[in-house]
N, C-alpha and C positions, 0 to 999 in steps of 0.2 A: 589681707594686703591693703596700706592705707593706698589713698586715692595720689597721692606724689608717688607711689610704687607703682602705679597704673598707669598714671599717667607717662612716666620713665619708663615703664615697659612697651606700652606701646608706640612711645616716639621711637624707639629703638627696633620695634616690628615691623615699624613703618619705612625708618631708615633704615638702617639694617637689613629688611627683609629682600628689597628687591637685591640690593650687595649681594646678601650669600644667593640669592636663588640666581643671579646672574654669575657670580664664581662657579656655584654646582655648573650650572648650565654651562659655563664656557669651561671648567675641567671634563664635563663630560665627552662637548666639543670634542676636546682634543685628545681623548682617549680613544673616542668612537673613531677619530681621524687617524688617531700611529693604528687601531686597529684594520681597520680599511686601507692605508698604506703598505701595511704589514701585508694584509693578502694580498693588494695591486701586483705589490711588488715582487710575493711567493707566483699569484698567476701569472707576471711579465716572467719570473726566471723559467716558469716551467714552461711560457709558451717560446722563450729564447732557447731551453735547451733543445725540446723538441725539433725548433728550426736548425740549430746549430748540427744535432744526429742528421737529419731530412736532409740537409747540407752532405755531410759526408756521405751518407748511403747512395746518393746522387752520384757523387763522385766516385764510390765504390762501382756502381752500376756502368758508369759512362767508361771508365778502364776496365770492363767487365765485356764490355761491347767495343770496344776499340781493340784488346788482342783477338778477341773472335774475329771481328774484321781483316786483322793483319795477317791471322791463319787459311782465313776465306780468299784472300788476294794475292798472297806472298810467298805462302809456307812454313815450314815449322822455323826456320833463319829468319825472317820476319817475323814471327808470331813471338820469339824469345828476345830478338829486339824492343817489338811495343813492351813487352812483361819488363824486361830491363829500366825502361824508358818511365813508364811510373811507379815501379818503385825509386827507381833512383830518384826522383822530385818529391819523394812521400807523399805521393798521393792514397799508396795502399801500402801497405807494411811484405805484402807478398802474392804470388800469384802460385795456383796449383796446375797442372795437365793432366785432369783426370776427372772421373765422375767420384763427387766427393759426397759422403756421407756421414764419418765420422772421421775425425783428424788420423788419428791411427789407421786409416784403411786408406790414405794419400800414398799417391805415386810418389815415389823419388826424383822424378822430374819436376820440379819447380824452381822457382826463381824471388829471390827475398829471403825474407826469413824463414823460418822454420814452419809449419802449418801448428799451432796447441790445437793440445786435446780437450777438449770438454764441449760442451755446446756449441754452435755458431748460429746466429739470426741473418738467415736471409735477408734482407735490404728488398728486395721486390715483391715477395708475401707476407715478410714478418713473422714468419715461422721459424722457431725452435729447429736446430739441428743439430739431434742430441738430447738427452736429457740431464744432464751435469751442469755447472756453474758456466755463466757464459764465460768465454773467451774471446769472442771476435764477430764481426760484422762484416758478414759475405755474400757478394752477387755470383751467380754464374749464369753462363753464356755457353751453350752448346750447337756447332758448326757442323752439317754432313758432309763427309769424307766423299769422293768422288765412287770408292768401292764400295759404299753404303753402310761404313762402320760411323760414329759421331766423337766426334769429340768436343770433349768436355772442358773449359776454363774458369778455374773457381779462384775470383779475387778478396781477399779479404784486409783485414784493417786488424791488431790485435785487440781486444778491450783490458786495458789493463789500469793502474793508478795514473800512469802517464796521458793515454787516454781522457782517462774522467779528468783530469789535472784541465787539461786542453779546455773540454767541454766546458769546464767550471769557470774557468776564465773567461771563457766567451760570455756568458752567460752571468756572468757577477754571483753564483751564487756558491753553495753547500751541496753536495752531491754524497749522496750512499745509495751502492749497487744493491738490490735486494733477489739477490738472486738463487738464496737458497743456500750459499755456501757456511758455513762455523762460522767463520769473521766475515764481517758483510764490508767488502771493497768501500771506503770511503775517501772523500777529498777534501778539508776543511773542518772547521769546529764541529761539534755537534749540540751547540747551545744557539741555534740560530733564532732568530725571534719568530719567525713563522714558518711550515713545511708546507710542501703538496708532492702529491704522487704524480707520477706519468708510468703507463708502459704503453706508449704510441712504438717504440723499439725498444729500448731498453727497460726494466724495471726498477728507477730509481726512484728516491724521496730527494726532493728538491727543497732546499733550506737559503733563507736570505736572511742579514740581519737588521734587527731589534731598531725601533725606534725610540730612540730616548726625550721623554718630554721633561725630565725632573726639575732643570734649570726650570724652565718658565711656571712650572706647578707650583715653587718655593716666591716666585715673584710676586704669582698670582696669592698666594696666602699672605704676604707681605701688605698687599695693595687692604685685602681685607681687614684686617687688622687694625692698620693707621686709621681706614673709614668707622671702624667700631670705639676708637678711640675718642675719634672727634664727634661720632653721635654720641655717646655717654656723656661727656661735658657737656653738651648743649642741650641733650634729653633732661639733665639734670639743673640748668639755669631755668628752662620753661615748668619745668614742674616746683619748683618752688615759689617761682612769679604768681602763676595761673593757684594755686592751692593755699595758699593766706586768706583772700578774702571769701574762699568756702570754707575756711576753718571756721569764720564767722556765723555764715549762714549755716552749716553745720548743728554749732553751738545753740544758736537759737532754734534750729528743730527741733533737738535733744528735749528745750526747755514745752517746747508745744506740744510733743510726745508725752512727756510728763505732767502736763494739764494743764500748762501755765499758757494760756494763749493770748496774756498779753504781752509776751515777747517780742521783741523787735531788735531786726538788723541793723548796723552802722551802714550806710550807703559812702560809698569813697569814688570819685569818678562819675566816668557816663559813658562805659563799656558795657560791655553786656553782661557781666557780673554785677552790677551795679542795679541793670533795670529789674535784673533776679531779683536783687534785694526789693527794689521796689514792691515788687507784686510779691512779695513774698507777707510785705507788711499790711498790703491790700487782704491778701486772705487770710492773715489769720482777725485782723477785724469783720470778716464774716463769718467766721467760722463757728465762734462761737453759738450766735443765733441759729446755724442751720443745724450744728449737733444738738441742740435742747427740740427742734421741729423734728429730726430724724429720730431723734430718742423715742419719742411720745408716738410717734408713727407705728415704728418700730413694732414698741411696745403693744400698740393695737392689732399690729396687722398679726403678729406671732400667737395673740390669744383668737384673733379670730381663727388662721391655718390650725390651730392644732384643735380647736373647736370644729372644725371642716372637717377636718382628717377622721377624729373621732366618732362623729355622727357618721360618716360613709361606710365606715366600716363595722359599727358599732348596731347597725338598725338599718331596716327594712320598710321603715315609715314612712313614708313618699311626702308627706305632709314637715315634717320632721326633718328632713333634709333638704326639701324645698326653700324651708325657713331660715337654714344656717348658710343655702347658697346667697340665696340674696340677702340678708345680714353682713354677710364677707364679702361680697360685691359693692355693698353701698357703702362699707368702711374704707375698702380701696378704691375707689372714685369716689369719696363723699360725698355722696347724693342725699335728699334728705326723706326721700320718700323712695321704692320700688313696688313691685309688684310679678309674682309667675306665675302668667295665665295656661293651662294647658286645652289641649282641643277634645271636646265633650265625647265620652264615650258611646254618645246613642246618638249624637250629632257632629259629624266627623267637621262641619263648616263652624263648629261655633266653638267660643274660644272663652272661658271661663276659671273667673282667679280662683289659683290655689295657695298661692302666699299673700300676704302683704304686709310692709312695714312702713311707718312715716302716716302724714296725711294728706289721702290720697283724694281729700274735694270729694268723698262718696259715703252715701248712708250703706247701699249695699253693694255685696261685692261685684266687682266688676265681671261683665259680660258683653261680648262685641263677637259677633258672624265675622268668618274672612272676607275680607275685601271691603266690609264698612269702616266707619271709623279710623282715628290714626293711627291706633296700634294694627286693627283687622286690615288697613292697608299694607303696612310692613307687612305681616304676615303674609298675606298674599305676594307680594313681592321676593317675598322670602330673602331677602338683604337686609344687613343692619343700617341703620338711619340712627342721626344724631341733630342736633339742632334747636331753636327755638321755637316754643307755640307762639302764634301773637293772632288775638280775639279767637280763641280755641283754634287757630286754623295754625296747621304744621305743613309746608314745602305743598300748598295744593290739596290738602286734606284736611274735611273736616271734623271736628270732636263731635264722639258720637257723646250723648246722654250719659251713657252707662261708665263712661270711660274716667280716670282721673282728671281734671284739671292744674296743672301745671305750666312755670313758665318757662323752662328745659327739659329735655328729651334723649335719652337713647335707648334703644331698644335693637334685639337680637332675637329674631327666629332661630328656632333649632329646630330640627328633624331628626326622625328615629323610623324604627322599620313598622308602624304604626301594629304595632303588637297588642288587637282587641283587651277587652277586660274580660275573665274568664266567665262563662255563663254557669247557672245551675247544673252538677252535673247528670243527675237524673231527668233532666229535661232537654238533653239536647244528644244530638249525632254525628256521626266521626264526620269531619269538611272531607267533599271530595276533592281528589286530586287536583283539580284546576284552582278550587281554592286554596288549596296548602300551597300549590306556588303559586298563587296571586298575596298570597300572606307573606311568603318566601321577600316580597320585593321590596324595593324600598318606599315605603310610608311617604305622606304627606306632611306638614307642619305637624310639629307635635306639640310644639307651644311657640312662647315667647317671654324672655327676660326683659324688665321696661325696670327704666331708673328715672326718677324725676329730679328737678329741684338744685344743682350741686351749689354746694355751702358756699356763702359770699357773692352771690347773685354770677358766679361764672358760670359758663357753659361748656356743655361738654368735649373734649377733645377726640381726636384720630385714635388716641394713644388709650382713651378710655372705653373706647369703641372692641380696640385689639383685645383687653383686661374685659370686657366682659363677654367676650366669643370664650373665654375660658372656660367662664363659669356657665356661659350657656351649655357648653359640650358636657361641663358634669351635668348640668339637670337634667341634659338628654340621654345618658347614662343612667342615672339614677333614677330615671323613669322607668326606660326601657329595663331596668334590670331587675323591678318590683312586680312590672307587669310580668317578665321572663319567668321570675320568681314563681308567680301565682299560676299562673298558666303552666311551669312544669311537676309544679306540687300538683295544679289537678289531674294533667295527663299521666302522671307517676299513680295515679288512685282510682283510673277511669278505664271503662273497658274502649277502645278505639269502634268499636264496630258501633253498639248500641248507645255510650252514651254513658251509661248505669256505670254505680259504684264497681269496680274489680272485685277480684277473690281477694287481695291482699287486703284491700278497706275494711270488705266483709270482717274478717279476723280479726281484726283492731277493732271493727264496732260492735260484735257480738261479747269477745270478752269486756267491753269497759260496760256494755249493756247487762249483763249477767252479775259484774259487780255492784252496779248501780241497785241490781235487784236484789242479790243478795244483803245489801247495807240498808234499804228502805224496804225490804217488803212489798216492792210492788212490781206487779208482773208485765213481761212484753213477750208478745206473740210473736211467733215465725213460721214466715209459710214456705215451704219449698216447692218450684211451680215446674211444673215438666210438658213441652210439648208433647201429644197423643200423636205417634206414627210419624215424628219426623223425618225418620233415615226415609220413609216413601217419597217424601217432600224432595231431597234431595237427591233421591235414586233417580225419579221421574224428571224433576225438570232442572236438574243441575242444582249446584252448590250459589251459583250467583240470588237462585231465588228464594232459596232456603235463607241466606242473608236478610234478604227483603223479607220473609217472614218475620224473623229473629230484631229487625229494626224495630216494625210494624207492632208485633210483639211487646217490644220493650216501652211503644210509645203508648200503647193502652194501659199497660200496669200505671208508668205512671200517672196516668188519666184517672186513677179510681183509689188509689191512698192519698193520705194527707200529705201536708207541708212537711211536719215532723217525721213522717215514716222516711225511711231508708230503702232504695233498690238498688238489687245487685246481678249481673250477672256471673252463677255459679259456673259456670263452664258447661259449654256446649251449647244444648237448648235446654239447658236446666237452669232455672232463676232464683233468688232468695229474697224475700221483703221481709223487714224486722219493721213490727208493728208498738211502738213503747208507750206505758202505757197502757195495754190492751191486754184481756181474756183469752180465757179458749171461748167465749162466744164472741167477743168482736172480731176474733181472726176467721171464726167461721163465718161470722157477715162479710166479712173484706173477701175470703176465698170464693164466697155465692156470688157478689157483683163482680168478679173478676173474669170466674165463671162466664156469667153471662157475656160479659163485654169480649172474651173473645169467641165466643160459640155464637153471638146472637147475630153478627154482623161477618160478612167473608172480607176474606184477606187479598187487596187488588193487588196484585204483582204484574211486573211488565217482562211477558216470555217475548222470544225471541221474533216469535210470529202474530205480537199484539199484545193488549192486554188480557189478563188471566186471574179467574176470581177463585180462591182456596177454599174451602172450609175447615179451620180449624179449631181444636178441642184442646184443652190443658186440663192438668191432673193436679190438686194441689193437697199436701199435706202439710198439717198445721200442728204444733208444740208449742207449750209455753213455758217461758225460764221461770223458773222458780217453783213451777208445779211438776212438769214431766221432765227437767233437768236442769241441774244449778250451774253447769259448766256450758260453754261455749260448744265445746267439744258435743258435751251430752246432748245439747240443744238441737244441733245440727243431725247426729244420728236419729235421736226422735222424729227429728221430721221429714226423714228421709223415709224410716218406717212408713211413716202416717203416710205420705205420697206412694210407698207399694202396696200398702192396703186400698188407695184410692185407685190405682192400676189395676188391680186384682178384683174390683168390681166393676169393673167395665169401663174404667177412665171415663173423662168428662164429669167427674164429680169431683170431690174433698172430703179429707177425714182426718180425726183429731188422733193424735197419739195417745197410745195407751196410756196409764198410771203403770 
């Protein structure tokens, strides 16, 4: 749709809209109004006819009690008098002298018309007399006789079309009797524009007529129409006005779209189409300079991200990803120097570089304690700061030694859940509880992202501050996740209790050690070490100190093999050390000091009631790969042998497997 089709459509939505929504609205009006008239008027007929019935049954009752009266006073000559006396005024159609029930069971005594048979409604309860189609509407009025006999006066009114005829009149409306009969007694059309029911006395449907609004409906369509008329010609003079000198401007985007950005608008006027044009001519003479600066940008930033992207995902080098964070940080703030210092593993307060690019004013890498220095202040502060050095002094701080020299600044602490670097696993023991969740919390600084220098002697902005809290989050990520890394590859390979390799390490290093022998010919010993009389250890003083052995235990072996050896625990109180490298006489030397070192010296445990000194005894048998079996498998049987032979002579010695 061109922009003169928009424009035309919505002056026409605009004019036009409120038109028809105020036509709907007022034909609603007046719908909702014949509707609500319609029933006014169905409820005024029903609450007129009702009054109009309540009228006569009054009248029925009051000549009901008026010849009772005249019988009470006068006698049966007056009594047939009053009876005379209203019907002849048509006040009731007839009077009966009898106790009446159903028309056919009337005395012959009466006066009027004839009594019909079918139903009659009492006028004082409202009761049905009879159960056939009504016929009439009747009071009685019963007088005791001086002899104690009663008599009875039953006035009644017919109900017939003449009747409803009456009511209907009264009452301006449509009348049909529903009374049960084949053809249901009616009075008037039966197309009236609205009904309602009553049986207050009678059971009829009450009908009044229809209001007609068509005349003013056809007016009101009329009015709308001429208004749609004369918006269309005038929707149509402003949109051809208003869309000539955008067809201009237009025309010249087309051309700047297409690369031509030295296009330029005709300015006509000093409307506001006009100043469009102006500024329109204003930017495309900048334009061109800032798409050649965004290009080249562009271009930088896109090899640096996917440079980023690929090292984090690509490698586990903490070195290696430190280097591509800040590279991609100082391309997007060009800065001309950075540095990512993290906080030393054996010295939780000191904060020592692991990247750096640019020149950073330093022979060696930099090193600064928290809270010295300008950077060691940030970091203790733990907020990012941006700003100027002036004579090495930054916001109140001075430049330490170690630190770069520069004449701009920003810099970003990050934090991470200070996740140790993993220790030797044969030398160390499972952290107790209160350390595992003191490890659990959240860490101290775990570095700092530092930019120096930005290109063109400017300085750093708010904005470059935001851009490198990014990159600071990845390197704290990418720390913590190297460390995460390291630390669950060794707990995946480590026994939690003692420290020692697992059973699963064991198997990994025994077969690449039995390959290694089989390919070079040269042999490595294995000893398999067994606590003497453990289950007593733990029958007697509990399982908690059988542990304590079991630590105690694990921390002598390693005391007494080399760097290169391997310890393991086999499961239970049963241990394995593969000795590479080594005979069956070096393994029998390692099983003799080992010997000793747990027999020579008792094992302090802490029982319940003090401390508690053990003495205990290991058994070790010794095999060597390549001599008494070329398999892992084999290796491990032999030296399990070798250890029930060492049992079998009275434990607390060592013995070599068979050939």
């Amino acid at each position: 749709m061109s922009l003169r089709s928009r424009l035309t459509t919505a002056f026409l939505v605009v004019v036009l809209g409120p038109v028809l929504v105020g036509a709907v609205f007022v034909a609603a009006i007046m719908s909702h109004l014949a509707d609500a008239r319609e029933a006014a008027l169905a409820d005024s007929a029903v609450t007129m006819v009702d009054s109009t019935l309540g009228t006569i049954c009054e009248r029925i009752q009051a000549s009901a009690a008026a010849v009772a009266l005249s019988h009470r006073s006068g006698g049966e000559e007056n009594t047939i008098e009053m009876a005379r006396l209203v019907v002849g005024r048509d006040v009731v159609d007839g009077v009966v002298f009898s106790a009446l029930v159903e028309a056919e069971a009337a005395s012959a005594q009466s006066v009027g018309a004839e009594a019909p048979a079918g139903t009659w409604i009492d006028c004082g309860g409202v009761t049905p007399i009879g159960d056939r189609p009504v016929v009439a509407l009747a009071s009685q009025a019963a007088v005791a006789n001086p002899d104690g006999s009663l008599s009875t006066f039953t006035v009644f009114r017919v109900v017939d079309r003449d009747f409803l005829a009456s009511v209907a009149d009264a009452a301006d409306a449509e009348l049909i009797l529903q009374d049960g009969r084949g053809e249901p007694l009616s009075v008037g059309a039966s197309d009236a524009g609205a009904w309602a029911t009553t049986d207050t006395l009678l059971p009829l449907r009450v009908g009044t007529a229809s209001t007609d609004f068509t005349p003013m409906y056809w007016t009101l369509a009329a009015m709308v129409a001429a208004s749609g008329v004369c918006a269309l010609a005038l929707a149509a003079w402003l949109a051809r006005s208003t869309t000539r000198p955008l067809a201009e401007l237009s025309g010249a985007a087309e051309r700047v779209a297409d690369g031509d950005l030295d296009a330029r608008v005709p300015v006509h006027g000093g409307d506001e189409v006009a100043q469009l044009a102006l500024s329109f001519n204003r930017m495309t003479a900048q334009t061109q300079t800032y798409v050649q600066a965004l290009t080249a940008s562009r271009d930088q930033m896109r090899g640096q991200l996917g440079w980023l992207g690929q090292t984090l995902t690509a490698t586990l080098d903490l070195d290696r990803i430190l280097e591509v964070i800040l590279d991609t940080a100082m391309v997007t703030t060009n800065a001309e120097a950075g540095l990512v210092m993290l906080a030393d593993v054996g010295d939780a307060d000191q904060l020592l570089q692991r990247a750096g690019e640019g020149d950073l004013g330093i022979t060696e890498p930099a090193a600064v304690r928290i809270g010295e220095g300008i950077i060691g202040s940030i970091a203790a502060a733990g907020t990012p700061a941006h700003g100027r050095i002036v004579d090495g002094r930054f916001g109140g701080r001075q430049r330490s030694p170690t630190e770069p020299d520069a004449r701009t600044i920003v810099a970003v602490p990050f934090s991470g859940r200070g996740v140790p670097e993993p220790e030797h696993p044969g030398m160390r023991r499972a952290a107790s509880e209160d350390e595992a969740a003191e490890s659990d919390g959240e860490g101290g600084v775990l570095g700092v992202l530092v930019l120096y220098n930005r290109v063109a002697a400017l300085g750093f902005e708010d904005a470059d501050v935001e851009t490198l809290k990014t990159f600071a989050g990845q390197a704290a990520v990418a720390v913590e996740n190297v460390l995460l890394h390291r630390q669950v590859q060794r707990l995946s390979l480590t026994d939690p209790l003692t420290g020692l390799w697992n059973y699963r390490f064991m198997q990994t290093s025994l077969r690449r050690e039995a390959e290694r022998a089989r390919r070079y010919q040269r042999p490595s010993a294995l000893l398999a070490i067994d606590l003497d009389r453990f289950k007593a250890v733990n029958d007697t003083y509990g399982h908690p100190v059988g542990d304590q052995v079991l630590v105690e235990l694990a921390r002598r072996i390693t005391g007494q093999i080399r760097e290169v050896d391997l310890a393991f625990r086999h499961g239970g109180e049963e241990f394995t050390v593969l000795l590479p490298e080594t005979d069956a006489a070096g393994g029998a030397a390692c099983a003799e000091r080992l010997g000793r070192a747990v027999a020579d010296r008792p094992f302090k445990v802490n029982d319940v009631e003090g401390g508690l000194e053990l003495r205990i005894t290991v058994s070790v048998g010794i095999a060597v790969i390549g001599q008494h079996a070329d398999t892992a498998a084999g290796a491990l049987t032999a030296a399990d042998e070798a250890l029930y032979a060492a049992k079998a002579a009275g434990r607390d010695t060592w013995r070599i497997a068979t050939a």
